[in-house]
C-alpha positions as CSV (number, residue, x, y, z in Angstrom):
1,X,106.6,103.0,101.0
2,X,107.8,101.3,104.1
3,X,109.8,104.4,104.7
4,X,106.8,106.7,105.0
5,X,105.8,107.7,108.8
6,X,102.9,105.5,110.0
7,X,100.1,107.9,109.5
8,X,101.5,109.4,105.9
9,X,100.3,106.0,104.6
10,X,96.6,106.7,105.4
11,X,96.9,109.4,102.8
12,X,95.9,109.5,98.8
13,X,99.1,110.3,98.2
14,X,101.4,107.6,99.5
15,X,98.5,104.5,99.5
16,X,99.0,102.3,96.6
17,X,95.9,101.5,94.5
18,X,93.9,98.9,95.0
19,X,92.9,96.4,91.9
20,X,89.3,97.5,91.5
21,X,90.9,101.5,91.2
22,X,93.5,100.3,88.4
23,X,90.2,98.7,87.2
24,X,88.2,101.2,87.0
25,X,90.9,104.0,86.1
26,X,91.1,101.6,83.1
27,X,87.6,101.6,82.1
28,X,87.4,105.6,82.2
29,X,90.5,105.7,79.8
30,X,89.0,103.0,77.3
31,X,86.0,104.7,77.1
32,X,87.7,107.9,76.2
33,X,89.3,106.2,73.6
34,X,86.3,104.4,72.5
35,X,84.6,107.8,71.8
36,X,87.5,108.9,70.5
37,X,87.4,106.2,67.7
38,X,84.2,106.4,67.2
39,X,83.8,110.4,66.7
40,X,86.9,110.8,64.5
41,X,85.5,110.0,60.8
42,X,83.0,113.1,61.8
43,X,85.4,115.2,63.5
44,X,85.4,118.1,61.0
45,X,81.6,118.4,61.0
46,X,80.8,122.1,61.8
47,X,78.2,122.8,64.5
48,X,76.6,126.2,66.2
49,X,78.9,128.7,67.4
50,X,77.7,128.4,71.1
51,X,79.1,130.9,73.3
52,X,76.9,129.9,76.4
53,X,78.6,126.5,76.3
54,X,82.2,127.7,76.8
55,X,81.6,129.8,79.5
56,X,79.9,126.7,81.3
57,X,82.7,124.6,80.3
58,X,85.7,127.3,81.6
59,X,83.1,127.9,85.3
60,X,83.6,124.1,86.0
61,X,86.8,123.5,85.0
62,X,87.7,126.3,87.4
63,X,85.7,125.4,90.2
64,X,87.1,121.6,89.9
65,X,90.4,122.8,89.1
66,X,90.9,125.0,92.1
67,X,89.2,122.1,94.7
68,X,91.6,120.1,93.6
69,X,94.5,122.3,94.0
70,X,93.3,122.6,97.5
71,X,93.4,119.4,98.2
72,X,96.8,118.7,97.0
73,X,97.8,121.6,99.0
74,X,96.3,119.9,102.0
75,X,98.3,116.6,100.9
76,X,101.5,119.2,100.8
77,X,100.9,120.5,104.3
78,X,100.5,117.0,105.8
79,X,103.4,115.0,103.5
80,X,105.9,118.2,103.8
81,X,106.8,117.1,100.2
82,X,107.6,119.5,97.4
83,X,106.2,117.4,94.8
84,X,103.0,118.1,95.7
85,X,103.6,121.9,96.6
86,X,104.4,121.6,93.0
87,X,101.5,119.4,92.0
88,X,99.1,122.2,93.7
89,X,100.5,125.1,92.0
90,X,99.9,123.4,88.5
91,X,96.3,122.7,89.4
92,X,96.2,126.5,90.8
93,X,97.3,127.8,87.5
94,X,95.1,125.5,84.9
95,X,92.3,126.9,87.4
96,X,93.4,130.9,87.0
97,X,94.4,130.9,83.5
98,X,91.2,129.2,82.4
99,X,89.1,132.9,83.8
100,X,91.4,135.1,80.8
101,X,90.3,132.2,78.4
102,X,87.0,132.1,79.0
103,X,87.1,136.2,78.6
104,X,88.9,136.4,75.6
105,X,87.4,134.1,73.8
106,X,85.9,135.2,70.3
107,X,82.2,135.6,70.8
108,X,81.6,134.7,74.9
109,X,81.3,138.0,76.1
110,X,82.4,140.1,72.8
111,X,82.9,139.5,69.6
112,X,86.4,139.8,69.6
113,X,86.3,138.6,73.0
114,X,87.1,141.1,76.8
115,X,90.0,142.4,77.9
116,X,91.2,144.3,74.1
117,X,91.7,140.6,73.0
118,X,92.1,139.9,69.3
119,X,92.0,136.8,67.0
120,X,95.4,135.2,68.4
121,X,94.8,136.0,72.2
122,X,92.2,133.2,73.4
123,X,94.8,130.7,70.9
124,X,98.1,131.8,73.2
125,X,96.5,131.5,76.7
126,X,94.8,128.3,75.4
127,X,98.6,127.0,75.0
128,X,99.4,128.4,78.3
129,X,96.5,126.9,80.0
130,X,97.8,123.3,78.4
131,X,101.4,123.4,79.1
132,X,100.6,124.4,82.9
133,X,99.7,121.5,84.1
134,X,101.8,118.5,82.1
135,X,104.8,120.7,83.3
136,X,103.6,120.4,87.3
137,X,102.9,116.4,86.6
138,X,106.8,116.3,85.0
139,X,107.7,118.7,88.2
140,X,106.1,116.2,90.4
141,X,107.0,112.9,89.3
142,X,111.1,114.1,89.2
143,X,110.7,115.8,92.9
144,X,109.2,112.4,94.4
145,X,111.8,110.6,93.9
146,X,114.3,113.5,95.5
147,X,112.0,114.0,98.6
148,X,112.7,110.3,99.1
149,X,116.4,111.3,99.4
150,X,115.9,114.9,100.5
151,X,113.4,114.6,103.2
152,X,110.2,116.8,104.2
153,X,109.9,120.5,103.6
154,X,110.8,121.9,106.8
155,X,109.7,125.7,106.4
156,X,106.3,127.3,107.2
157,X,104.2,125.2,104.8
158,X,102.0,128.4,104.9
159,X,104.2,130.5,103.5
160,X,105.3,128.6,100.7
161,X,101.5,128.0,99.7
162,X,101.3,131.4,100.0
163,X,103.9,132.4,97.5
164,X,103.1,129.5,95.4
165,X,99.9,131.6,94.9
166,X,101.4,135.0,94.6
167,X,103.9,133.5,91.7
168,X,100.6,131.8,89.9
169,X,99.2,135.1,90.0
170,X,102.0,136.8,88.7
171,X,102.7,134.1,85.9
172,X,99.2,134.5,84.9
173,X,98.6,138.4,84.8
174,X,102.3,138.4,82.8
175,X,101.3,135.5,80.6
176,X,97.7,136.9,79.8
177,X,99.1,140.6,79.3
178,X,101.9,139.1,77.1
179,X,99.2,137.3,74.7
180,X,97.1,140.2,74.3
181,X,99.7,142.8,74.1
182,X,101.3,141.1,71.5
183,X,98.4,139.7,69.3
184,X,100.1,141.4,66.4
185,X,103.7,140.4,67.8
186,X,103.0,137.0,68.0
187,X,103.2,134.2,65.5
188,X,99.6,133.3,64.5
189,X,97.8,130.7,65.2
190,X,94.4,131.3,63.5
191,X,94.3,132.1,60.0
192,X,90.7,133.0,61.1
193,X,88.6,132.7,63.6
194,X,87.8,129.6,63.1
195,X,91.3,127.6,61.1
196,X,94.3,126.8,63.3
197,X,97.3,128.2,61.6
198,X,100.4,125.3,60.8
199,X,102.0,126.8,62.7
200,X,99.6,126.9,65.4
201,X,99.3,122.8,65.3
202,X,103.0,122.8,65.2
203,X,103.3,124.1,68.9
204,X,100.2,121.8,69.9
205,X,102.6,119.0,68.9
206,X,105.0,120.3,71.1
207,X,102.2,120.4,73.9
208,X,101.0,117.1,73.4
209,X,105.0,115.7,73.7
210,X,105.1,117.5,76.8
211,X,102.1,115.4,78.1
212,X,103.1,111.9,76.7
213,X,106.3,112.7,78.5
214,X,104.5,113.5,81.7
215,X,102.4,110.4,81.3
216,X,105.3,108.2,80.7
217,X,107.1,109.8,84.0
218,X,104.0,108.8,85.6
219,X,103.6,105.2,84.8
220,X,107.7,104.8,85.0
221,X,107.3,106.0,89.2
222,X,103.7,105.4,89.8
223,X,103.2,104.4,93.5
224,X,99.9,105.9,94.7
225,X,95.6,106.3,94.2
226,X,97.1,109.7,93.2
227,X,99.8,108.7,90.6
228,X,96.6,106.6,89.0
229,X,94.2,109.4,88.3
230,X,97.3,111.9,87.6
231,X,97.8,108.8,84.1
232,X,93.7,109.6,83.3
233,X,94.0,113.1,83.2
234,X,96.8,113.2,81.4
235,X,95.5,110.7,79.1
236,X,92.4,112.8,78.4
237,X,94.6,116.0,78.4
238,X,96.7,113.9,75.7
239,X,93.4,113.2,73.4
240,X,92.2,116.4,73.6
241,X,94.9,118.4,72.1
242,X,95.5,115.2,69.5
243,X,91.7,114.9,68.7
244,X,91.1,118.7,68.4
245,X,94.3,120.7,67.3
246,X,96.1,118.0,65.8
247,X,93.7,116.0,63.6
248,X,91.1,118.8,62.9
249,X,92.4,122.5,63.4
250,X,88.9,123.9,63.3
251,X,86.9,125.5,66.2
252,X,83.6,124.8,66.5
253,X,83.3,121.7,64.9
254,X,82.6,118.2,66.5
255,X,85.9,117.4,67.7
256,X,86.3,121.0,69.7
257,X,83.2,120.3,71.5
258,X,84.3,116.9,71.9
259,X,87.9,117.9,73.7
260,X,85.8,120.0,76.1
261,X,83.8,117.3,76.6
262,X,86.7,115.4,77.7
263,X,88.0,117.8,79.5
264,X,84.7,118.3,82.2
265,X,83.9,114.6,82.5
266,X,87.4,113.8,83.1
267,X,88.1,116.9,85.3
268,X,84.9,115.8,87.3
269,X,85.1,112.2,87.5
270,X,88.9,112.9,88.9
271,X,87.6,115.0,91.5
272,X,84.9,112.8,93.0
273,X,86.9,110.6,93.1
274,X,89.8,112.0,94.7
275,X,86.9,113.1,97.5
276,X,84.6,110.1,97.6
277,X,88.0,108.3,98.4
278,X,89.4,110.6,100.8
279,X,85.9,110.6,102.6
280,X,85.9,107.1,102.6
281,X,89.1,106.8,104.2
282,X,89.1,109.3,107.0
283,X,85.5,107.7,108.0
284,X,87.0,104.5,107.9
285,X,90.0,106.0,110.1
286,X,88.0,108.3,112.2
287,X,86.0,105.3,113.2
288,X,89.2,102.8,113.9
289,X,91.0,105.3,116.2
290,X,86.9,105.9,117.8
291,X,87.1,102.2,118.4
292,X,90.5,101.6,119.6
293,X,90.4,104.8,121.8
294,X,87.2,102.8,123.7
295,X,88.8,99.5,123.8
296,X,91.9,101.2,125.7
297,X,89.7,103.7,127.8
298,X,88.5,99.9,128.9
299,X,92.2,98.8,129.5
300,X,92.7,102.1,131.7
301,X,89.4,101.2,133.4
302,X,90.0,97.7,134.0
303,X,94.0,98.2,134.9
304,X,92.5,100.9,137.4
305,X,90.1,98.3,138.9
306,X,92.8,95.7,138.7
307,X,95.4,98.3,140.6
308,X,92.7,99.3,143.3
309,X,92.3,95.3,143.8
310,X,96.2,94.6,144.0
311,X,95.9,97.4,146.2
312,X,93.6,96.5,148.8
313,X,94.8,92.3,148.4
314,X,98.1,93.5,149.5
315,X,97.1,95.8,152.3
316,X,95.8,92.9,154.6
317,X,99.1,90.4,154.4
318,X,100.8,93.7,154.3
319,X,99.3,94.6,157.3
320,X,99.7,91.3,159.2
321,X,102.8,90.9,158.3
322,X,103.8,94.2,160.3
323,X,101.7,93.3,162.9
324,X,103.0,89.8,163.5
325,X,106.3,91.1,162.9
326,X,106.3,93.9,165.6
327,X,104.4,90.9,168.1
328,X,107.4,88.6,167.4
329,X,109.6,91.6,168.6
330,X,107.9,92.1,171.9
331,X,107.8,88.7,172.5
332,X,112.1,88.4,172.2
333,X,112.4,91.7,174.3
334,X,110.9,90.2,177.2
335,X,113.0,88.5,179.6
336,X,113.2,85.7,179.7
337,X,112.0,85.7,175.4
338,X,109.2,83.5,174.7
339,X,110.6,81.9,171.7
340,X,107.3,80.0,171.0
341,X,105.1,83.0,170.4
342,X,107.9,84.6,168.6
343,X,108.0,81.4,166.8
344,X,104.1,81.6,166.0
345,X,104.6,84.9,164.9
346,X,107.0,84.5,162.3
347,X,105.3,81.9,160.7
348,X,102.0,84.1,160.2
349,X,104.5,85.9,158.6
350,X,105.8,83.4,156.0
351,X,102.1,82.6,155.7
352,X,101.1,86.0,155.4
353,X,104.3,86.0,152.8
354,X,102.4,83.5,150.8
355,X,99.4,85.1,150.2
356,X,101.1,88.3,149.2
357,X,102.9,86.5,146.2
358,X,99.4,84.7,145.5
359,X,97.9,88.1,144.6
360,X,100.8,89.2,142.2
361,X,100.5,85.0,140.4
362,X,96.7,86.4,140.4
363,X,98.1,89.5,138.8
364,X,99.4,86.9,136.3
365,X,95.9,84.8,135.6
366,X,94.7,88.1,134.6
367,X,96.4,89.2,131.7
368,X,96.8,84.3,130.4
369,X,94.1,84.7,128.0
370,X,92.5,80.6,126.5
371,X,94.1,80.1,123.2
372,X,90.5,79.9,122.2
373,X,90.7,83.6,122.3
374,X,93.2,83.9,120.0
375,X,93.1,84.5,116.3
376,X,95.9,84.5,113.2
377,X,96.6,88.4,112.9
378,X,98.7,90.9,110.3
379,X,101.5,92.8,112.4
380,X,101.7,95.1,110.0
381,X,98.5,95.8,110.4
382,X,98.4,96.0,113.9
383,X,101.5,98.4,114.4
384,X,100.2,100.5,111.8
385,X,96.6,100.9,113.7
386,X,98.8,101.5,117.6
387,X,101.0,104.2,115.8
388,X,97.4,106.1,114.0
389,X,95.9,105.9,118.2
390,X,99.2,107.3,119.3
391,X,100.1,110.2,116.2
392,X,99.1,113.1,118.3
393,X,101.0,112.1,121.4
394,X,103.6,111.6,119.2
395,X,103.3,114.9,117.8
396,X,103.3,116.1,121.2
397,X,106.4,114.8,122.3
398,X,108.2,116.0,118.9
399,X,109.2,112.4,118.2
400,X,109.6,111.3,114.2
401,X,108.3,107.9,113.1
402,X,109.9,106.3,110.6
403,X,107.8,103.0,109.7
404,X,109.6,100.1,107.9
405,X,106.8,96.9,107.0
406,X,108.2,93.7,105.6
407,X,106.5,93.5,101.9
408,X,105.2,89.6,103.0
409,X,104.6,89.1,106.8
410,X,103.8,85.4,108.4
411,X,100.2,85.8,110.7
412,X,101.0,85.3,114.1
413,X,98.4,83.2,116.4
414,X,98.0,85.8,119.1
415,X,95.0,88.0,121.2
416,X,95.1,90.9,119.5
417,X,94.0,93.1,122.9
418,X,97.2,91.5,124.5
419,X,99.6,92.4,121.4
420,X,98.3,95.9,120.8
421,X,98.8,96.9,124.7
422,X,102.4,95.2,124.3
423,X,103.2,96.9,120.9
424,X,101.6,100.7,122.7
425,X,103.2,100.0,125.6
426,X,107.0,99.7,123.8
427,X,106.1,102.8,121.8
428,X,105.2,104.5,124.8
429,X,108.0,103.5,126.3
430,X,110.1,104.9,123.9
431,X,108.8,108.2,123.5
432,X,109.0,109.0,127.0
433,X,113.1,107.6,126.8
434,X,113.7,110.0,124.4
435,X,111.7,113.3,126.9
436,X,114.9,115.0,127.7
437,X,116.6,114.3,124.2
438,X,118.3,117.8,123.1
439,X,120.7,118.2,120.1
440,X,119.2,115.6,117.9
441,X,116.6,114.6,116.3
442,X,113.9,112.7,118.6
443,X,113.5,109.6,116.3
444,X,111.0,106.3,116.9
445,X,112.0,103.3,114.0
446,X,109.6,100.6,113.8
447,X,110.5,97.4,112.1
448,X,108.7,94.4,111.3
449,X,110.1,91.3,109.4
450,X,110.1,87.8,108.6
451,X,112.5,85.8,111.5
452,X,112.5,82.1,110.5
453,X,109.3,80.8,110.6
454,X,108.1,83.6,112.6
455,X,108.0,87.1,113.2
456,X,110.5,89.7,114.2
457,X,109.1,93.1,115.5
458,X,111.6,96.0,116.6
459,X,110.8,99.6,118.0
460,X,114.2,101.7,118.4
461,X,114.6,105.0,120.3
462,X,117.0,107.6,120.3
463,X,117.1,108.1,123.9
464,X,119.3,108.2,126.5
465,X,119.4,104.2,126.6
466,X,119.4,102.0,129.2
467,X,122.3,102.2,131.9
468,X,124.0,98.5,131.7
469,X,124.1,98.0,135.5
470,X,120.3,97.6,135.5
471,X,119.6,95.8,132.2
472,X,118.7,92.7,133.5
473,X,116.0,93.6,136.1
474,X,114.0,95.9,133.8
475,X,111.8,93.1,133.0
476,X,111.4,92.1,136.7
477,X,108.2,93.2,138.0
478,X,107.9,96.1,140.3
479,X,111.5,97.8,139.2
480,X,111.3,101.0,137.8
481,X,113.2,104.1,137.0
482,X,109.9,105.6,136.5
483,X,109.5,108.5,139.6
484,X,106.0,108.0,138.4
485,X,106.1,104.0,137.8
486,X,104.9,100.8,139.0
487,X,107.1,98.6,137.8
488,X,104.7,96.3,135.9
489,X,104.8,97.6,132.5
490,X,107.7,95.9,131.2
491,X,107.2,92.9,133.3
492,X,103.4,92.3,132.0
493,X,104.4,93.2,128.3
494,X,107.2,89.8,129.1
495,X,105.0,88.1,130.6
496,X,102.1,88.2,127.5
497,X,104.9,87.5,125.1
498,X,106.1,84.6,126.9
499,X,102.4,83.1,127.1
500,X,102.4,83.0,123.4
501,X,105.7,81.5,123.2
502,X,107.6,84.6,122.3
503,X,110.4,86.0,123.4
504,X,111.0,90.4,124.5
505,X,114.6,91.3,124.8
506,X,116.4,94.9,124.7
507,X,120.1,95.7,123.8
508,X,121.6,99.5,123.2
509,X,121.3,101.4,119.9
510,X,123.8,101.9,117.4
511,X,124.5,105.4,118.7
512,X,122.0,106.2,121.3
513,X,118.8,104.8,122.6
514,X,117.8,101.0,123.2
515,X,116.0,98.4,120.5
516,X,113.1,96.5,121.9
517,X,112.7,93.0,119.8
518,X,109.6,91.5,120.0
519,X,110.1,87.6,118.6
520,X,106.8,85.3,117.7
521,X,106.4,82.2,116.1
522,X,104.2,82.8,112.4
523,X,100.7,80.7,113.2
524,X,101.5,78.1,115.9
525,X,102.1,80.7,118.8
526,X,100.5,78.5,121.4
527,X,98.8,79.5,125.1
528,X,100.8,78.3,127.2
């Protein structure tokens, strides 16, 4: 998922699973099986017709349902991706077609069920409702790997969630109309209210070959937390139509209460997940961006403290030196020229010289951290935790990130303050270079990888580049081409590298633009 923008891998959708989720998305899918094994010699066993117990059942799954199809439509409007526009709509339409099902059904509202149902009706939109969703998992697992090709959705995410939900609500009228208009039309599925027709288990089959197929898609192109709990509900959407339809073919006995069963504690267990995880991560986010935003609100402070110091060190050998050097001219003028004051004057001059370049070597203690200070740090994660501070400036500047991490990355001995200001400062850099950038697309590639023993870190505009005549005093302090610049950007961000025994260079881009490379040594950087 190195591809993936910086801040698209904070997301559900794109993070890969951690051990303890495959763990514990395990343990849920044994357990279904587990009750599965253990309630199938008494599957058949008839119980109470309970009406009040389906409508129950059919109000959660749509609540749960629909919550979750709003959150993958908030994945969809973040990621730009169809496969979740198409993930959404599935979840949309299990939510909306479960409503005519719970209506129709023999004996929840009316005997023969609302809407002018008859025996048939409930049967076909129940095998509506089930081949919704293992369709938008199949949808979804074959558009991820053509967004990766494709690209982001680059319409009004707005409007296509708002026809997605117009065409759900079309689909499900038609499809609900068509099964009770043509309960007499339509092959049966009941031979009564209560025995699933052959025929009926026939086209179950056919739904529950259209979930192992989804399943399998999954597990072939799983990447993501997402992918994971996508494989249990299918699983449990799988056991429900083998457990019920396929193995008993009679409502109202254990192993239909069962399959609803599976169907609300899987449907629920997804969903708190899928929100105790994304809380868990935008805290965890919301309070790393909290932190880093006051650790460089300090920088600003302490670099405007620093600047008002340079400042006022400079003014007085400044100062003296203009004085002395306008004495040392009155001094020559006269006649005859007193060559010994002019004399003393120029060398308060030189002296005052000295102390000026003493302030900018202070300038240099500064930012030489002890090595004690520095600790074995993760570039990776380090660029990824600059690029979350700076998303919205980003944004702002209509630049598009495009984040490539080495899978395995040596730890580099460094002070992580230092690294992160040089890493924000390149970025910066960069995003400003590509300002007045018109007729293409305004593009920021970050690149970290393994160089020798060491580390290799490059950030690559698409700029205007860097004229040639000037490349070789960018790094020198003071030079800018900034109207707004001192000059000390680069030459710091140099100077830090060096002190850890690295190297920053620049050359042009491929077509436009200039590459920053940023080269450590893995572990041994030392302090100089």
């Amino acid at each position: 998922m190195h591809g993936e923008p910086a801040e698209h891998q904070f997301l559900l959708a794109t993070l890969p699973p951690s051990p303890g989720q495959r763990r514990l998305a395990l343990g849920i899918v044994l357990t279904l099986l587990v009750v599965f094994v253990i309630t199938a010699p008494f599957r058949a066993i008839q119980l109470p017709q309970s009406s009040a117990f389906i409508t129950v059942v059919q109000t959660v799954l749509f609540v749960n349902d629909l919550i979750t199809a709003n959150l993958l439509f908030a994945q969809f409007s973040i990621l730009r991706r169809h496969a979740f526009l198409a993930l959404a709509t599935g979840y949309l339409f299990t939510a909306l077609v479960s409503i005519p099902y719970a209506l129709t059904f023999p004996g929840s509202f009316a005997p023969m069920g609302l809407l002018g149902a008859g025996y048939q009706t409930a049967g076909w939109i129940y095998l509506f409702w089930y081949s919704g969703l293992p369709l938008a998992v199949i949808a979804y697992a074959l558009l991820k790997e053509s967004d990766r090709t494709t690209g982001a959705f680059y319409g009004s995410t707005r409007t296509a969630i708002g026809l997605s939900v117009a065409a759900v609500l079309a689909v499900g009228c038609g499809l609900t109309w068509v099964a009770i208009a043509g309960d007499d039309v339509l092959p049966w599925l009941f031979l009564d209210p209560i025995r699933i027709s052959p025929f009926g288990q026939f086209v179950s089959g056919v739904l529950a070959l259209l979930s192992a197929l989804a399943l399998a898609l999954l597990w072939v192109r799983r990447r993501s937390v997402l992918d994971l709990w996508l494989m249990v509900v299918i699983c449990a959407w799988l056991l429900q139509i083998a457990f019920f339809v396929l193995l008993t073919a009679l409502r109202f006995s254990l192993a239909f209460y069962t399959s609803r069963v599976y169907a609300l504690i899987t449907a629920s267990i997804v969903l708190l997940l899928l929100l105790s995880e994304t809380t868990t991560l935008y805290t965890r986010l919301a309070r790393s961006i909290f932190m880093q935003r006051r650790e460089r609100d300090g920088r600003v402070m302490n670099l405007n403290a620093v600047s008002a110091s340079i400042a006022h060190e400079l003014s007085q050998p400044l100062g003296a030196m203009t004085a002395n050097a306008g004495a040392a001219l009155e001094w020559l003028a006269k006649n005859p020229p007193n060559i010994d004051k002019a004399r003393s004057s120029v060398e308060r001059i030189a002296s005052d010289g000295h102390r000026a370049s003493d302030v900018i070597a202070s300038l240099r203690a500064l930012i030489q951290k002890d090595v004690s200070q520095k600790r074995l740090l993760d570039v990776n994660t380090l660029t990824q935790e600059v690029l979350a501070i700076e998303r919205e400036e980003l944004q702002r500047h209509r630049v598009a990130v495009t984040l490539e991490l080495a899978d395995t990355i040596t730890p580099v001995l460094s002070d992580r303050l230092q690294l992160h200001q040089v890493i924000l400062n390149l970025i910066r850099n960069a995003a400003e270079a590509m300002n007045h950038v018109t007729g293409r697309a305004r593009v920021l590639r970050v690149r970290t990888e393994t160089h020798g023993s060491g580390v290799l870190i490059t950030i690559e505009d698409s700029g205007t580049g860097i004229d040639s005549n000037i490349v070789d005093q960018i790094f020198d302090p003071f030079f800018t081409t900034k109207s707004h610049g001192m000059g000390l950007g680069l030459w710091i961000c140099r100077t830090i590298i060096e002190n850890h025994n690295g190297q920053l260079m620049v050359s042009p881009g491929v077509d436009h633009g200039s590459v920053f490379q940023v080269v450590l040594p893995g572990g041994q950087a030392g302090g100089g």
